[in-house]
C-alpha positions in Angstrom: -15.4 -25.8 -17.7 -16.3 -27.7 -14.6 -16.8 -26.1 -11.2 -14.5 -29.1 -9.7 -11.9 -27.7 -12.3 -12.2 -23.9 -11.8 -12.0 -24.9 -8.1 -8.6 -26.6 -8.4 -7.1 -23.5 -10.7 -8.6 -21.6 -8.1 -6.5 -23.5 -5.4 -3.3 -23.9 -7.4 -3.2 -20.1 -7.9 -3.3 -19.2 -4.2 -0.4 -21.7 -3.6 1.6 -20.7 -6.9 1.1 -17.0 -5.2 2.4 -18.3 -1.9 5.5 -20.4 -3.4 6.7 -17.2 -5.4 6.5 -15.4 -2.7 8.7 -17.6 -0.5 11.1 -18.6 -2.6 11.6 -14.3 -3.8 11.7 -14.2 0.4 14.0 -16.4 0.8 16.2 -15.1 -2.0 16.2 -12.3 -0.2 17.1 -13.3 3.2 20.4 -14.9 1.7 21.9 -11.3 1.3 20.8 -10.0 4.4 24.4 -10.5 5.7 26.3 -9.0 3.2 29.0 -6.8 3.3 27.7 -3.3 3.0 29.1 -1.8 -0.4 31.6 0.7 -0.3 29.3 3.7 -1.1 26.9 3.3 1.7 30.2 2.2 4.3 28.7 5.6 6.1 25.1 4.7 6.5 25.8 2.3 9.8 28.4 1.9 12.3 29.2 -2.0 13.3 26.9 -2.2 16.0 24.3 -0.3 13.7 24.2 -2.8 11.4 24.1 -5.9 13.3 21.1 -4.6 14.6 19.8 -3.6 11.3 20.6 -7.5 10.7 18.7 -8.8 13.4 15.8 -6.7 12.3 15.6 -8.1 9.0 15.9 -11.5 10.1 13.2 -11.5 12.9 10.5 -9.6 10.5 11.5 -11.9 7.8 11.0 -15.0 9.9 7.5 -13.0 11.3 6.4 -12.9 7.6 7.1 -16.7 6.7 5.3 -17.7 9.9 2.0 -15.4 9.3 1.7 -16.1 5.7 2.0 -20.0 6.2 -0.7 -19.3 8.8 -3.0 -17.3 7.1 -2.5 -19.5 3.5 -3.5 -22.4 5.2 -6.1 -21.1 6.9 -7.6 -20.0 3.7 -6.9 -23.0 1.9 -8.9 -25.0 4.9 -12.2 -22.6 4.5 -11.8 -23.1 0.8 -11.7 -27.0 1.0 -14.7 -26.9 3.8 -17.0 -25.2 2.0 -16.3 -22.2 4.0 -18.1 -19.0 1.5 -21.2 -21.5 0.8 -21.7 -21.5 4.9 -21.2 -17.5 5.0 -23.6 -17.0 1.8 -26.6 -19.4 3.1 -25.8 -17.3 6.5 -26.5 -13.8 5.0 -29.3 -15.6 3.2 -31.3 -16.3 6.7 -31.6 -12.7 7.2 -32.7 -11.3 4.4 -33.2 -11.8 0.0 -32.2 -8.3 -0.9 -28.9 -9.0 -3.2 -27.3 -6.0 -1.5 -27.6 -6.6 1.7 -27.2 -10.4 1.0 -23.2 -8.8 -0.3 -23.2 -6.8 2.3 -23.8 -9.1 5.3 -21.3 -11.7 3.4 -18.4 -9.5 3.0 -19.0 -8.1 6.4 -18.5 -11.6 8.1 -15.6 -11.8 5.4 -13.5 -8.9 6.5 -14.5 -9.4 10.9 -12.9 -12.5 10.2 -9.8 -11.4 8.7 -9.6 -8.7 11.3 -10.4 -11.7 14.2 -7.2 -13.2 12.8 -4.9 -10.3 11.7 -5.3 -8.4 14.6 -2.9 -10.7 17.0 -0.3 -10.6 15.0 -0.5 -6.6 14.0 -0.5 -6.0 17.6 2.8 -8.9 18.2 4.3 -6.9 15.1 3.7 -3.2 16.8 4.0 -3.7 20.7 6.9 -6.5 20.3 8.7 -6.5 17.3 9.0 -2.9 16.4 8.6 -2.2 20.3 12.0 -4.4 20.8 14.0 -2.3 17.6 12.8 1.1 18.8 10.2 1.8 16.4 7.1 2.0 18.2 5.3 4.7 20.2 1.6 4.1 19.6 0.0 2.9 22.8 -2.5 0.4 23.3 -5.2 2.8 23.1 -4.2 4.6 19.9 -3.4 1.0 18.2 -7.2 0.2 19.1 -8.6 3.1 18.0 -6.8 2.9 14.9 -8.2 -0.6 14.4 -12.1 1.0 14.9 -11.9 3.8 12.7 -10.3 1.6 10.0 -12.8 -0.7 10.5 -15.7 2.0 10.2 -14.1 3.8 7.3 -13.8 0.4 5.5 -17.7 -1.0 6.2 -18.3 3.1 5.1 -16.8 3.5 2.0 -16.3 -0.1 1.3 -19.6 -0.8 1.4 -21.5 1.7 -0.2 -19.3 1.7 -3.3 -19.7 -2.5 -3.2 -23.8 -1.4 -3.1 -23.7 1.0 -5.6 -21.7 -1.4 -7.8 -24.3 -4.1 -6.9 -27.1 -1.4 -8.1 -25.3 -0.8 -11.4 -25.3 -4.5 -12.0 -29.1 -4.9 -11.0 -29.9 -2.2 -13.6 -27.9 -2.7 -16.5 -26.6 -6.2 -16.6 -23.1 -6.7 -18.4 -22.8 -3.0 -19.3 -22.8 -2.2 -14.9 -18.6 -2.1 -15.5 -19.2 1.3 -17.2 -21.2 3.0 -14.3 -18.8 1.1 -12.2 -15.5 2.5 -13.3 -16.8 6.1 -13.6 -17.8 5.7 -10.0 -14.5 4.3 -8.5 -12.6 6.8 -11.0 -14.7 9.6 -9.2 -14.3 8.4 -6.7 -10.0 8.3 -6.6 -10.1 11.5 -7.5 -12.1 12.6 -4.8 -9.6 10.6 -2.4 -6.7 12.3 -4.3 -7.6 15.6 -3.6 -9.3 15.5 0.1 -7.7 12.6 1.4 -5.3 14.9 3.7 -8.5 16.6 5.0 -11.0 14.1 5.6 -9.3 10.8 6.4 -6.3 11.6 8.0 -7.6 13.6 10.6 -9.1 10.9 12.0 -5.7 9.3 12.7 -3.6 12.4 13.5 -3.0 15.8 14.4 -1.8 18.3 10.9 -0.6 21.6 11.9 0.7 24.3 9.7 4.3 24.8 9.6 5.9 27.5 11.7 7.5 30.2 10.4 11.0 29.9 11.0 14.5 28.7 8.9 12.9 25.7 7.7 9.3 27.5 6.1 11.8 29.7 4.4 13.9 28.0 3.0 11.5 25.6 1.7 9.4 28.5 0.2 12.6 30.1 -1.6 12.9 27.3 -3.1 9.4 26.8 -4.1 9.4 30.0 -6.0 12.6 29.4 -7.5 11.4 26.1 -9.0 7.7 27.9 -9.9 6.1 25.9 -7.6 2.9 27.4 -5.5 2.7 25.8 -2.6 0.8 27.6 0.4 -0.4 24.4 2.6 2.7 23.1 4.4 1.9 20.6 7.2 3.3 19.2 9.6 2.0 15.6 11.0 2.8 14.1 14.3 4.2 10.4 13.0 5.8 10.1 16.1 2.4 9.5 17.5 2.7 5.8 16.2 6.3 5.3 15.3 10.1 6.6 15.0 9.9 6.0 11.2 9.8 9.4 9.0 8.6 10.7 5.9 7.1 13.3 3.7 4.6 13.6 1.3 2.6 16.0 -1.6 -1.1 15.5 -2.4 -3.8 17.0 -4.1 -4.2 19.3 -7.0 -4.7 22.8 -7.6 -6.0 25.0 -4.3 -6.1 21.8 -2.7 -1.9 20.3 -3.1 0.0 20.4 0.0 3.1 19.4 1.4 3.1 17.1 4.3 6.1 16.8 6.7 5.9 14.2 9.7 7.8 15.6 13.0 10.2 12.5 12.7 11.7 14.2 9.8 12.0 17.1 11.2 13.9 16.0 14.0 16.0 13.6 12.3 16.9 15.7 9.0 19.1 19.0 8.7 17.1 22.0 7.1 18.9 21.6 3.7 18.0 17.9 3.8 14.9 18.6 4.3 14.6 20.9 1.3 16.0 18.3 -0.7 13.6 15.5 -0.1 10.9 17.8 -0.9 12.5 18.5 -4.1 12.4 15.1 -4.8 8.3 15.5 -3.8 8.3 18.2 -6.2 9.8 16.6 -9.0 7.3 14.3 -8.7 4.3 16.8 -8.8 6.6 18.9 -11.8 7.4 15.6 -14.3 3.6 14.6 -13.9 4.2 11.4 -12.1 1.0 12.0 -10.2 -1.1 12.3 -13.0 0.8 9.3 -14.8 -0.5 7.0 -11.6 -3.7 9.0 -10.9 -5.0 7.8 -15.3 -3.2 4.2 -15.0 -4.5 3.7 -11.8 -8.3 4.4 -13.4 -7.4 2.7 -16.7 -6.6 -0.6 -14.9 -9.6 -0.4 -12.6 -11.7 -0.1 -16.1 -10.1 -3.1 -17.6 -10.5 -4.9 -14.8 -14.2 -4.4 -14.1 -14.7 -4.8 -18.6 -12.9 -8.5 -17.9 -15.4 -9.1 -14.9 -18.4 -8.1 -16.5 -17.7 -10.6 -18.7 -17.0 -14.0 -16.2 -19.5 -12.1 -13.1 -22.9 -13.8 -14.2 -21.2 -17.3 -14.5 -22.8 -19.5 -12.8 -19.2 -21.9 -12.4 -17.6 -19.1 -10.4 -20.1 -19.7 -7.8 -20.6 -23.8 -8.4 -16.4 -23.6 -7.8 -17.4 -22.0 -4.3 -19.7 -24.7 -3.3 -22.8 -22.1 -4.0 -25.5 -23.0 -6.3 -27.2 -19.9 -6.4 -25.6 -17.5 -8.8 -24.6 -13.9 -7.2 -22.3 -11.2 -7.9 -20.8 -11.1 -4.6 -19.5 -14.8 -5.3 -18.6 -14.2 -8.8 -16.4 -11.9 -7.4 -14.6 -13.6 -4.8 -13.5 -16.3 -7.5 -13.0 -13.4 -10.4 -10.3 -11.9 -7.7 -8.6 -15.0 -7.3 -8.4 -16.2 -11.1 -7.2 -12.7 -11.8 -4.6 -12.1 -9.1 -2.1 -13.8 -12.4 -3.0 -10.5 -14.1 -3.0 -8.6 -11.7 0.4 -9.4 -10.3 2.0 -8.8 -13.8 0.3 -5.1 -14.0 1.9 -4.8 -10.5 5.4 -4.9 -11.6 4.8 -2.7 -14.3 3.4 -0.4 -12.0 6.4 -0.9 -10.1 8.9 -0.8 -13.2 7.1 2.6 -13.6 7.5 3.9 -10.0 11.5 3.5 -10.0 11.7 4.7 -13.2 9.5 8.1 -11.5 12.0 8.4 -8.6 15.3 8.3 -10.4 13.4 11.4 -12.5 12.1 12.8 -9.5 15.5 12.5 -7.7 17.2 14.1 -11.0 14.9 17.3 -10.1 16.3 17.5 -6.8 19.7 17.1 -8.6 18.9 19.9 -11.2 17.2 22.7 -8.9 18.7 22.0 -5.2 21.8 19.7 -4.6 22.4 16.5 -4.7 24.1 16.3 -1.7 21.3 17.0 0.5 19.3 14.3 -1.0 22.3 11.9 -0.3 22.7 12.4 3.2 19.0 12.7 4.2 18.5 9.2 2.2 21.1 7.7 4.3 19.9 9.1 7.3 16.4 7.9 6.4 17.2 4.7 5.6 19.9 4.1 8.8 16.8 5.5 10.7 14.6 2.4 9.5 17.1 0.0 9.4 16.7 -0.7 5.8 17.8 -3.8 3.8 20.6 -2.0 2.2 21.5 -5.5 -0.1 18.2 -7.3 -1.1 17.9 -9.2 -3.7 17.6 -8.0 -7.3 14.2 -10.8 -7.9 13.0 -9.4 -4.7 13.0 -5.6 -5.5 11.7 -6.1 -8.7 8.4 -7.9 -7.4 8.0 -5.7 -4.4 10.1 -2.5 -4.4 8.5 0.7 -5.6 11.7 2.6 -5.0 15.3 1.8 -6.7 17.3 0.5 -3.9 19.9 3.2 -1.7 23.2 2.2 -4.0 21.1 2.5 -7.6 19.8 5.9 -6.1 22.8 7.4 -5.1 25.0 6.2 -8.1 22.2 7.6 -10.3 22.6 11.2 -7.9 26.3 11.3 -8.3 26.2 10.8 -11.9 
């Protein structure tokens, strides 16, 4: 194949990508005024849900307006040569391959953060400032952006190196190395995730004892479930929004509650929704995502070990001097068709897990509980209560409110 060629499949898959994805958005956006069905008449008074409205509308209109941005942004540094100038720039500094990747992805992602940033901080301090939402300050939004940044160049990096080392060493067969690296490397996320990284963002705390610690810990031992870590996180550091969450495994498995969900949910509701976390961690949905999650990485790096070395990946880009840093850039692209069908299986999956994991809560609490705190939750968010059926299959990892409580009351 010609690099011209592989170029323009290159192009027509980023504006397929964005095409899909408008015309799934604006599906969508036709049903964000209709009438609320009869089983959720109790999620939002009138007022409530013309709010909820206008809140849909003015993120959705956000979206269109950043992703036309930023798609035509990256169509322009595509046409203009734009990797070929950030390659022969990493070039001037040094011949090392790795730091040649390093340097080149570096620019890569200080330029995405150059351009994402404005409109992450319009998003926070206007749009979810103007519904409510927000309560991170200027400070905290910046120091977020740092630490993100430092834990990105961090781990980013030195996995990118040490992939960049395999390849060095062993040619084709570097996937091998690779995937047991990143698969060690999940895991190691998967179990001290909650201790490492997101201290750096907020403040855990144990739970106090009190109605709520017991009753969640009756339950626990009813169900058979140890659980001696529950946390409580202060969400309402950043934002109104609440949720809950289980990680980990063995010793290291803990329950984490954010304060939002505290405040805004009843004790048994509470109870409930972790339940639902527990049903989760009981039916083995962790360890389903945990393997697929590996087993996808693997196939993906086997297929790119095979197209890396190419030198027409890198001709496409306007480079004439094969590297694996390249090679990957186009790879990602030309795979994103792949990639996008593994993603809603992944998401077939996940909706499948929470009907299952909401049947638990069913089975060993009440469903009751469940229903009202998922109202709540989602009146709390001002949740698209109607979307499109296209549009939550592509993007929604959770059956939508009616499905789930149809399937509760069942």
């Amino acid at each position: 194949m010609q690099p011209t060629t592989l170029f323009y499949i290159i192009i027509f898959i980023l504006i397929l990508n964005f095409i899909v994805d408008k015309i799934l958005d604006t599906l969508n956006e036709k049903h964000f005024d209709d009438k609320i069905p009869d089983k959720l008449k109790d999620v939002y008074e009138e007022d409530e849900y013309k709010k909820s409205q206008l809140y849909k509308k003015t993120t959705a209109k956000f979206s269109n307006i950043t992703s036309l941005f930023t798609t035509i942004l990256t169509l322009v540094f595509f046409f203009f040569d734009g990797f070929k100038y950030v390659d022969s720039f990493a070039r001037s500094y040094t011949e090392h391959p790795i730091l040649i990747a390093l340097i080149f992805f570096g620019i890569i992602m200080l330029g995405s953060e150059i351009i994402s940033t404005p409109l992450s901080y319009y998003s926070t301090f206007v749009i979810e400032e103007k519904f409510g939402f927000n309560k991170s300050t200027k400070k905290t939004f910046w120091l977020d952006k740092i630490k993100g940044l430092f834990i990105s160049a961090l781990l980013g990096g030195g996995i990118l190196a040490l992939i960049i080392w395999f390849y060095q060493l062993t040619g084709k067969n570097f996937w091998v190395y690779a995937w047991v690296l990143v698969a060690l490397f999940s895991l190691f996320i998967n179990m001290f995730h909650a201790k490492l990284i997101v201290p750096l963002f907020n403040k855990q705390s144990p739970l106090e004892d009190g109605k709520l610690k017991e009753a969640i810990e009756s339950y626990a031992q009813k169900v058979g479930f140890t659980i001696n870590n529950i946390f409580v996180i202060d969400g309402s550091k950043r934002s109104t929004k609440a949720n809950a969450y289980f990680s980990g495994f063995g010793s290291q498995k803990r329950i984490t509650l954010y304060d939002t969900l505290i405040n805004d949910l009843e004790t048994d509701e509470i109870v409930a929704v972790l339940a639902h976390e527990v049903g989760h961690y009981k039916r083995k949905h962790i360890i389903f995502n945990l393997i697929s999650s590996i087993l996808l990485t693997g196939l993906t790096l086997y297929i790119l070990s095979l197209f890396v070395n190419s030198p027409v990946l890198s001709e496409a880009l306007g480079i004439s001097v094969p590297s694996f840093h390249i090679g990957l850039i186009a790879f990602g692209i030309l795979y994103s068709p792949i990639s996008e069908i593994t993603g809603l299986f992944m998401n077939y999956m996940s909706r499948k897990f929470e009907y299952q994991a909401d049947n638990f809560a069913k089975e060993t609490f009440e469903a009751a509980s469940l229903i009202s705190s998922l109202k709540k939750l989602s009146k709390n968010s001002l949740s698209n209560l109607t979307p499109h059926p296209a549009y939550v299959i592509a993007h929604y990892s959770h059956p939508t409110l009616l499905k789930r409580i149809k399937n509760l009351e069942s």
